[in-house]
C-alpha positions in Angstrom: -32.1 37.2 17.1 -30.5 33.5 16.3 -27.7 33.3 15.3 -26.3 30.2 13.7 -23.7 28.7 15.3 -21.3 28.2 12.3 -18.7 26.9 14.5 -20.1 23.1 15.2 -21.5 23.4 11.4 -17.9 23.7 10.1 -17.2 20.6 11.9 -19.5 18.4 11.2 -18.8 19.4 7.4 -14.9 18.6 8.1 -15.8 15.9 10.1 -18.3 14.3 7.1 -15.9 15.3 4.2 -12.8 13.2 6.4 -15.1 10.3 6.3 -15.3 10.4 2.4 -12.2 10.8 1.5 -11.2 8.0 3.5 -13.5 6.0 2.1 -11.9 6.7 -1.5 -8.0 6.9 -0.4 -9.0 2.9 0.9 -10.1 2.2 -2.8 -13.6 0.8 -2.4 -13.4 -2.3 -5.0 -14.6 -2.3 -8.0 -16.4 -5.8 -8.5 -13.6 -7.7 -10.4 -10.6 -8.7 -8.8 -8.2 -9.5 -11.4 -7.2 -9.3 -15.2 -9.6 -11.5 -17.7 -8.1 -14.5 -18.5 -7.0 -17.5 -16.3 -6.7 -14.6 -13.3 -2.5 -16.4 -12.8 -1.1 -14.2 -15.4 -0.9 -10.4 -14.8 0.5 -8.0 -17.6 1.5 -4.6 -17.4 4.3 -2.0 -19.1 5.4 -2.7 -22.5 4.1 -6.1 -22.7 6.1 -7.5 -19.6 4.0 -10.1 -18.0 4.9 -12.2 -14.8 2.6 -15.2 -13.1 2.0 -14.4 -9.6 4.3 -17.5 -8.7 6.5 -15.1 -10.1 5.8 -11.7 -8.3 5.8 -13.8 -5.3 9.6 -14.9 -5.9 10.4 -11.5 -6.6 8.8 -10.4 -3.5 11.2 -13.0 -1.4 14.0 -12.2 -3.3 13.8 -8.7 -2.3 12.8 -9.1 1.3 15.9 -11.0 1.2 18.2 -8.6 -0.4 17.1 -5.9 1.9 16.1 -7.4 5.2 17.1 -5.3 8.3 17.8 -1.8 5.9 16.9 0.3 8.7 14.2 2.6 8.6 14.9 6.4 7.7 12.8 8.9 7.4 13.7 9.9 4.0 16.1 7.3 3.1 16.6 5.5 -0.5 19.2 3.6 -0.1 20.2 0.4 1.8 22.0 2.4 4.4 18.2 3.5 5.4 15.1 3.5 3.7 11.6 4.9 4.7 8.3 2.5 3.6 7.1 4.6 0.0 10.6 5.1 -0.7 11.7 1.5 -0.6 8.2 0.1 -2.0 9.3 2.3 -5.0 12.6 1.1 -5.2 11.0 -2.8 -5.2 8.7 -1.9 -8.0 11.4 -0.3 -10.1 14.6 -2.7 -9.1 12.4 -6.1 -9.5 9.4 -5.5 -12.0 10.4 -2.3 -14.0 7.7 -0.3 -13.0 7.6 3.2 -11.8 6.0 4.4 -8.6 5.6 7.9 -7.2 8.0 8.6 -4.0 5.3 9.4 -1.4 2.5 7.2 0.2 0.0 10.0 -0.1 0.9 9.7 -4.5 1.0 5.6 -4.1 -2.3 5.7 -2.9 -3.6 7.1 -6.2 -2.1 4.2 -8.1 -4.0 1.5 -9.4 -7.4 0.5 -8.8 -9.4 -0.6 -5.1 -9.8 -4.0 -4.0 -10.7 -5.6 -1.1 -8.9 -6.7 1.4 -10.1 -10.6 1.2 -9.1 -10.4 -2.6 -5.1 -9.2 -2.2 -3.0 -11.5 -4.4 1.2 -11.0 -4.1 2.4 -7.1 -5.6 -0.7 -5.7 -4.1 0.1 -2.3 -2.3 -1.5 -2.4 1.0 -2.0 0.8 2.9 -2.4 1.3 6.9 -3.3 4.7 8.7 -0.7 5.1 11.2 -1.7 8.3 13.1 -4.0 11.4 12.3 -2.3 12.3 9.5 0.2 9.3 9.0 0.2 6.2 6.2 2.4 3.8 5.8 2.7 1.4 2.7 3.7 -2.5 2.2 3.6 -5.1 -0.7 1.5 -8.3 -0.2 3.5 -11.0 -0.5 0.4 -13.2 0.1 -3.2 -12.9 1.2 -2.0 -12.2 4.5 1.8 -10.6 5.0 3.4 -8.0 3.7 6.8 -6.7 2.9 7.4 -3.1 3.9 9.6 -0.9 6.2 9.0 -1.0 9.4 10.0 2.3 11.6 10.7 -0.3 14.6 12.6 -3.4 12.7 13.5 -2.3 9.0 12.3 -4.0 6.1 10.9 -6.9 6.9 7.5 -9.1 6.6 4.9 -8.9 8.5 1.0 -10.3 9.3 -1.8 -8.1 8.5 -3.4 -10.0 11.0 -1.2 -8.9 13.6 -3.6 -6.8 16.2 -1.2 -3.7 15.3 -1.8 -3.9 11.4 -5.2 -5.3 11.8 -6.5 -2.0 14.0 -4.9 0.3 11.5 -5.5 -1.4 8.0 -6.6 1.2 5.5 -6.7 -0.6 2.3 -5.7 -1.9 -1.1 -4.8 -1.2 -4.2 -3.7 -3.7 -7.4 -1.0 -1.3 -9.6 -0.3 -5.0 -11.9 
């Protein structure tokens, strides 16, 4: 008698429904890659509408404001902060917009695009072990403002071989 071995079976079925849902929490673009319109202008709440000369600012300002908060699992506050906590508090401090607390939520905001198409207030995700994300802002096409486990908030390159290996993706919540 054969029996099936429903052991490597399972796997293979973990292993295939891992891959898809990976390729969805990246946010697989949809074709456009801004709002209609001159593309410089992006609106979102109640009306509120900032150029991305704007966001950009806001982006420095902040990074300035809270450059060196150590990182802390947890944290809100500039005594400490952890990366979805503080990309929260940056979305609702500087543009009035309201964020979930965790990076697995953040993920869910917004719509895909790709990674050549990030524009300033972009949230950029990275995996950062098995079961680890961690989230930044784009501050331009390449760097990003986040907290960093090893620095605090701070900037950083995507292209750096540490971000570049672990990118996940993008996603546009303006």
């Amino acid at each position: 008698m054969n029996i099936p071995d429903y052991k490597n079976r399972t796997g293979i079925v973990v292993m295939v429904l891992f891959f898809f849902s990976i390729l969805s929490a990246c946010g697989i673009a949809s074709r456009t890659a801004g709002p209609p319109g001159s593309g410089n202008t992006i609106s979102y709440g109640a009306g509120t509408s900032h150029t991305l000369n704007n966001i950009q600012n806001q982006l420095y300002r902040a990074h300035e404001e809270w450059e060196g908060t150590p990182y802390i699992l947890g944290g809100a506050s500039r005594s400490g902060v952890d990366c979805s906590s503080f990309i929260q508090i940056v979305f609702n401090q500087y543009f009035d917009m309201n964020l979930p607390r965790h990076t697995s939520e953040q993920i869910r905001v917004g719509n895909g695009v790709r990674r050549n198409a990030t524009r300033p207030g972009d949230l950029i995700f990275f995996r950062t072990s098995r079961s680890g994300l961690h989230v930044g802002i784009a501050v331009n096409g390449h760097e990003f403002l986040h907290a960093s486990t090893s620095s605090g908030v701070m900037i950083s390159s995507m292209n750096e071989r540490y971000w570049a290996s672990r990118f996940l993706g993008v996603r546009r919540v303006f």
